[in-house]
Kinemage of the C-alpha trace (Angstrom):
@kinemage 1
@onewidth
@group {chain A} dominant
@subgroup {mainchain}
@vectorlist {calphas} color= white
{ca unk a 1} P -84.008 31.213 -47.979
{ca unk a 2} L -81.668 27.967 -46.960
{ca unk a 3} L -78.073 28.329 -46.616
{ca unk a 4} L -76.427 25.369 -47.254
{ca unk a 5} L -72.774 24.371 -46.080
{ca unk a 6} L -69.863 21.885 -46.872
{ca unk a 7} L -69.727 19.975 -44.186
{ca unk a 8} L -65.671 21.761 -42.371
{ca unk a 9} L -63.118 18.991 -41.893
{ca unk a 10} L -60.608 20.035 -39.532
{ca unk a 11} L -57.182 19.183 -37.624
{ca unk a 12} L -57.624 18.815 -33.703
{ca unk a 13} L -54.909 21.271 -33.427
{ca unk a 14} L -57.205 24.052 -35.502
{ca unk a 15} L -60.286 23.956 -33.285
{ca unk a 16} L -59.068 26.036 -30.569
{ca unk a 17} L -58.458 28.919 -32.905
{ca unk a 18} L -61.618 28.528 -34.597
{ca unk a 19} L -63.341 28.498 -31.310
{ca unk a 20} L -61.239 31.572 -30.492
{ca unk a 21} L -62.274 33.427 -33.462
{ca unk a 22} L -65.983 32.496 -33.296
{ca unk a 23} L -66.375 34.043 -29.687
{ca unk a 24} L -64.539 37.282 -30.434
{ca unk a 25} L -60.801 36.414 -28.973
{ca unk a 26} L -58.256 38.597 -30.282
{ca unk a 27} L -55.764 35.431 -32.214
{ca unk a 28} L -52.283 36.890 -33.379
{ca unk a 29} L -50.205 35.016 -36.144
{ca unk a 30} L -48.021 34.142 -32.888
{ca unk a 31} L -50.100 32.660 -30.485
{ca unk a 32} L -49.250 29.576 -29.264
{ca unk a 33} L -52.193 27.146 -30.330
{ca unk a 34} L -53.064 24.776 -27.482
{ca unk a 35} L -55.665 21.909 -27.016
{ca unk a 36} L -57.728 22.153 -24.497
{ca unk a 37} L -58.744 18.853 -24.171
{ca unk a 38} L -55.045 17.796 -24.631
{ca unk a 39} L -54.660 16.310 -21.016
{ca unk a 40} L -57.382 14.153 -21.361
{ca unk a 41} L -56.235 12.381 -24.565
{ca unk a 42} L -54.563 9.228 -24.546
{ca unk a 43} L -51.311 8.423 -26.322
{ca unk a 44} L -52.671 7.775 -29.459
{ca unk a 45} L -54.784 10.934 -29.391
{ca unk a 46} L -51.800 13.004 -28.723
{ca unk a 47} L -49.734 11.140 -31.280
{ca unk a 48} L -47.557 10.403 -29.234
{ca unk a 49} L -47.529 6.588 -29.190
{ca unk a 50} L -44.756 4.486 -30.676
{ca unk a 51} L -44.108 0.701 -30.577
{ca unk a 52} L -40.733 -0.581 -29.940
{ca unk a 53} L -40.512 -4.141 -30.801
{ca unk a 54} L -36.817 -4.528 -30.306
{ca unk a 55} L -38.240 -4.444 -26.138
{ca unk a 56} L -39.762 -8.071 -26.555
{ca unk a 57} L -38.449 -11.368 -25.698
{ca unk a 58} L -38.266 -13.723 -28.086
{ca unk a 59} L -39.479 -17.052 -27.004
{ca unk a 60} L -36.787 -19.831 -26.169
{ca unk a 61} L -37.663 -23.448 -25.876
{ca unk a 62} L -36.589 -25.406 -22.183
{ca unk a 63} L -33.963 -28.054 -22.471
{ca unk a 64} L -36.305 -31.118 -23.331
{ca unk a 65} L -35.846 -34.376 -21.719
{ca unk a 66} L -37.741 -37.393 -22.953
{ca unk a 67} L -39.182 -39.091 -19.787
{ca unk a 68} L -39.002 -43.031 -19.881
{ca unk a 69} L -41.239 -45.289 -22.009
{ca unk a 70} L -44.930 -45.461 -20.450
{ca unk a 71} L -46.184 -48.887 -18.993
{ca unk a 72} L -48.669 -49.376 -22.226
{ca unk a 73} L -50.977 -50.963 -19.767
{ca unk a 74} L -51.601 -47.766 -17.645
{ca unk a 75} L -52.366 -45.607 -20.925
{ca unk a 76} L -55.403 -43.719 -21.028
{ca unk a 77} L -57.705 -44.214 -24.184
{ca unk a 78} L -58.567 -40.332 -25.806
{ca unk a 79} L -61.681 -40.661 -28.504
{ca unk a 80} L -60.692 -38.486 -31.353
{ca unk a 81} L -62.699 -37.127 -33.946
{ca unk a 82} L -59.867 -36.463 -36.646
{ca unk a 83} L -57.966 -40.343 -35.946
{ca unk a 84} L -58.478 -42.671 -38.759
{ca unk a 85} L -61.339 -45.437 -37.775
{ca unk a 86} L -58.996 -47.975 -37.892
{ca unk a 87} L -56.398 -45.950 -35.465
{ca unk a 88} L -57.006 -45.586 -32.115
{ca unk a 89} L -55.160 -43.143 -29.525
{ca unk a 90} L -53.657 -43.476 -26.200
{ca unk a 91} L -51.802 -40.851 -23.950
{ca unk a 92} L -49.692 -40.831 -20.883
{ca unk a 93} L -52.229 -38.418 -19.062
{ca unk a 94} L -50.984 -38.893 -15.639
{ca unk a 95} L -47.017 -37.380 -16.570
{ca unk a 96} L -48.368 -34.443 -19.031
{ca unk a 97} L -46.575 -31.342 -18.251
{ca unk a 98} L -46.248 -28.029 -18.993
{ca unk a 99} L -42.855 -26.026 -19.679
{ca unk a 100} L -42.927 -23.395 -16.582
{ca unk a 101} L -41.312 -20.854 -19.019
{ca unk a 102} L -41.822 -22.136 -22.686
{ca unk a 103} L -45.510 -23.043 -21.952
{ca unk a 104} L -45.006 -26.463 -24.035
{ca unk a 105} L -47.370 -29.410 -23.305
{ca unk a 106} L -45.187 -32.517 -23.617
{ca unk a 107} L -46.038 -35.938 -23.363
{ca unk a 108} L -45.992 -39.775 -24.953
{ca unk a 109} L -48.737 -40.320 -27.220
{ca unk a 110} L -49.250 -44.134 -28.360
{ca unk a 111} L -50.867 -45.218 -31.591
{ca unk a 112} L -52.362 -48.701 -32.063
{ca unk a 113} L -54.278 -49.945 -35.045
{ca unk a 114} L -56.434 -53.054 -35.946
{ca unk a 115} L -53.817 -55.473 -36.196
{ca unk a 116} L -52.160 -54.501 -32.873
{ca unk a 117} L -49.110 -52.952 -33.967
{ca unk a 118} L -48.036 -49.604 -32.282
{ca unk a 119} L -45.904 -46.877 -31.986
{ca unk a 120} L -45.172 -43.980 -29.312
{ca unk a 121} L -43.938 -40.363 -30.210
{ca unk a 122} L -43.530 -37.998 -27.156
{ca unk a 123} L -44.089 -34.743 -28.645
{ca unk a 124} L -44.776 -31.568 -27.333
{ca unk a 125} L -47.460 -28.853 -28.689
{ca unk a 126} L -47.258 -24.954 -28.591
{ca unk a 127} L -50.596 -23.423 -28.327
{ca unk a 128} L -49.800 -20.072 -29.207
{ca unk a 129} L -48.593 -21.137 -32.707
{ca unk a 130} L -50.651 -24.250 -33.419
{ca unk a 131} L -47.438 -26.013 -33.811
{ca unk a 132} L -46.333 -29.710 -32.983
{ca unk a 133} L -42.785 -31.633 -32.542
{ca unk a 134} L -41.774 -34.698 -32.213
{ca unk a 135} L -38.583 -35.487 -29.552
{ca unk a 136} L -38.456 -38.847 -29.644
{ca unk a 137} L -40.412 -42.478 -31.729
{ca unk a 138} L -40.453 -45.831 -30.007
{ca unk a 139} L -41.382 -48.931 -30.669
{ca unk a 140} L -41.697 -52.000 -28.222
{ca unk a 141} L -39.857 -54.472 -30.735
{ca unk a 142} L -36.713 -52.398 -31.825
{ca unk a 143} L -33.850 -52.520 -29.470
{ca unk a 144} L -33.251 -50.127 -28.263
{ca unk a 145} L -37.057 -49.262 -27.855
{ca unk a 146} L -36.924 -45.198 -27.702
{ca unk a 147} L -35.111 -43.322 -30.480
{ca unk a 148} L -34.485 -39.780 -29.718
{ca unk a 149} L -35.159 -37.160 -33.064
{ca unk a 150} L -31.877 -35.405 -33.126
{ca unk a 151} L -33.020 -32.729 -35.589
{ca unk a 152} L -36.810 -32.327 -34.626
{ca unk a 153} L -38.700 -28.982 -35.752
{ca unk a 154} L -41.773 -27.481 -34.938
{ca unk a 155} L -44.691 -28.357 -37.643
{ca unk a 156} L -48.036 -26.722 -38.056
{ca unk a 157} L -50.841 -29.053 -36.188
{ca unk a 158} L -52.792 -28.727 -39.042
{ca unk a 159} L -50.772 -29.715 -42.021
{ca unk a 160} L -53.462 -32.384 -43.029
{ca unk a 161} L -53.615 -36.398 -43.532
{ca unk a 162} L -53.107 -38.018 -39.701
{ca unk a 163} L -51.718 -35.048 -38.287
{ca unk a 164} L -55.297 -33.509 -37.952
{ca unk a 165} L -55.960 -35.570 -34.676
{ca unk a 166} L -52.830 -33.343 -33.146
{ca unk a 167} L -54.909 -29.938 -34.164
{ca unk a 168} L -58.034 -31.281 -32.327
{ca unk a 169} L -55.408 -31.733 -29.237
{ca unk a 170} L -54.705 -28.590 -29.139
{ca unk a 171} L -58.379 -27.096 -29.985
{ca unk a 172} L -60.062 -29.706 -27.176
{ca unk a 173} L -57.508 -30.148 -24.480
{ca unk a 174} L -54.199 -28.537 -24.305
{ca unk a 175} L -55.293 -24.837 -25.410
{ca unk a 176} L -58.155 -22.570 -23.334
{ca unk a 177} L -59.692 -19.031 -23.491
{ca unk a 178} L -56.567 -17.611 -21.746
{ca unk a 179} L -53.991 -19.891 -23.259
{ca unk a 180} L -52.220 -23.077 -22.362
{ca unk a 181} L -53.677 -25.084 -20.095
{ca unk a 182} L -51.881 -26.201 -16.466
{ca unk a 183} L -51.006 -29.816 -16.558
{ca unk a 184} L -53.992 -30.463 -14.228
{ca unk a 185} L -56.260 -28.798 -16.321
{ca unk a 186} L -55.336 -30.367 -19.199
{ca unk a 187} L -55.965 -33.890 -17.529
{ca unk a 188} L -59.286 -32.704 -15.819
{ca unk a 189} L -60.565 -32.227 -19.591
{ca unk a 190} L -59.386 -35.430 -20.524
{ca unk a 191} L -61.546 -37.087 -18.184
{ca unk a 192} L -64.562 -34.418 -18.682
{ca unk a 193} L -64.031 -32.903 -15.032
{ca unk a 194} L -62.704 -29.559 -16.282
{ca unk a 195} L -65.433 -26.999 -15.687
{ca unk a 196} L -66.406 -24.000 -18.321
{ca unk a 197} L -64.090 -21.413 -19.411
{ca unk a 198} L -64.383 -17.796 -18.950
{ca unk a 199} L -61.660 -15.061 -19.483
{ca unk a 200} L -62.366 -13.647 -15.743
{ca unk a 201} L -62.162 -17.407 -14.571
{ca unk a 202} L -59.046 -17.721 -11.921
């Protein structure tokens, strides 16, 4: 003849006292119940983890200074994928940096198209957001040349139409496995120098 049982669902705190009865231990209604395996639990075994997010620091943006205009000549040509054919991109590679405390990569980028007209931004890109901003616009035939954006905000890279190239910045060069790039880093991949990524890498 089979026997066949429901399959006993119980709380981690009710197993010693099953245990107890099953071998013959006198239980009383009194006894304290304890868990044997109790020291070997971690926090969230014992219930006894809680997350306080009131003990983070929110993230503050550096003071942001817009370094002087580029010499156009000494620009460094980036192929993108996402640019417009008739667009073509140039970046000051050799004064990229990267905010010691905000983690920002700022820089001038410099637009030119077909008919030779250009513009700069210097902008700087957060890779833990997949945001962009723009500090400052200038153009070689305004006077002054460099107009600094008083009220500029941080913008998702991907919002579509020509911002697309800036996502593919981020993606390709400015973000890795482990999070923003150094500055050197960042140019090494420019130049297809920067060896392979792995999260044990130093």
């Amino acid at each position: 003849m089979l026997f066949r049982f429901r399959s006993l669902r119980l709380p981690l705190s009710r197993i010693p006292l099953v245990l107890a009865l099953l071998y013959g231990a006198t239980v009383h209604a009194n006894d304290p119940v304890t868990d044997p395996y109790w020291e070997y639990r971690d926090e969230v075994g014992r219930g006894e983890f809680s997350y306080d997010d009131s003990q983070e620091v929110p993230w503050i943006e550096n003071e942001t200074q817009v370094t002087a205009l580029p010499v156009v000549d000494e620009l460094h040509r980036l192929n993108m994928d996402l640019l417009p054919r008739e667009f073509t991109l140039f970046i000051d590679r050799d004064r990229i940096t990267v905010g010691p405390d905000d983690y920002v990569v700022r820089m001038w980028l410099w637009v030119r198209n077909d008919q030779g007209n250009e513009t700069g931004t210097f902008e700087g890109y957060r890779c833990d957001t997949g945001e962009y901003k723009i500090y400052a616009y200038a153009n070689p035939r305004r006077d002054p040349p460099v107009r600094v954006h008083k009220r500029a905000k941080w913008r998702p890279a991907d919002a579509g139409g020509q911002s697309t190239y800036r996502s593919e910045l981020l993606r390709d060069y400015f973000c890795g496995l482990r999070g923003t790039r150094s500055a050197r880093e960042i140019q090494a991949s420019m130049t297809g120098a920067f060896r392979r990524e792995y999260f044990l890498s130093e």
